[in-house]
Every structure is written in structure tokens, then in C-alpha cells.
C-alpha positions, 0 to 999 in steps of 0.5 A, a space after each residue: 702577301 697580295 701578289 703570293 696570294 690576294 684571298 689569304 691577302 684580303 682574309 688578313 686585311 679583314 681580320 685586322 680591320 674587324 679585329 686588329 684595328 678596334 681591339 688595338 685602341 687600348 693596348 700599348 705598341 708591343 701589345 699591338 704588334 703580338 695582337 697582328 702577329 697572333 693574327 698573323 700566325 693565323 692566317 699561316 696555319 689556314 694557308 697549311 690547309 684550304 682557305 674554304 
């Protein structure tokens, strides 16, 4: 994703890190993996629109 597009890149670094990371501590690996997809589905729609 970093050399398609470094902001949505580091937009998404920042949502796991704030997000992904911490709330994962509890959940189990499937539920991880819905976690970074939602989060990733996210960063998709933004990139429909403009990040700013």
C-alpha cells in the first residue's frame, strides 16, 4: 500500500496502531483478522473520496 499511496499508507498504519494493536490484546485470531479488515475497509472507502 506504501508505494500505491504513502498517506492512505500511514493513515492505516496509525488506525492499527491507535486501534487495531490495543483492541486486539482480547480477541481471538479470527476476531483480529475482522478487526484489521473492517479497518481496512475503511481506509477503502476514504480512498473513494479525498483523505483531507
Amino acid at each position: 500500500m506504501a508505494r500505491e499511496d504513502r498517506d492512505y499508507a500511514e493513515y492505516f498504519y496509525d488506525m492499527l496502531s491507535e486501534y487495531g494493536v490495543d483492541v486486539g490484546d482480547g480477541l481471538s485470531d479470527a476476531e483480529f483478522k475482522q478487526l484489521i479488515r473492517k479497518q481496512y475497509k475503511k481506509v477503502k472507502d476514504i480512498a473513494k473520496g479525498d483523505l483531507w
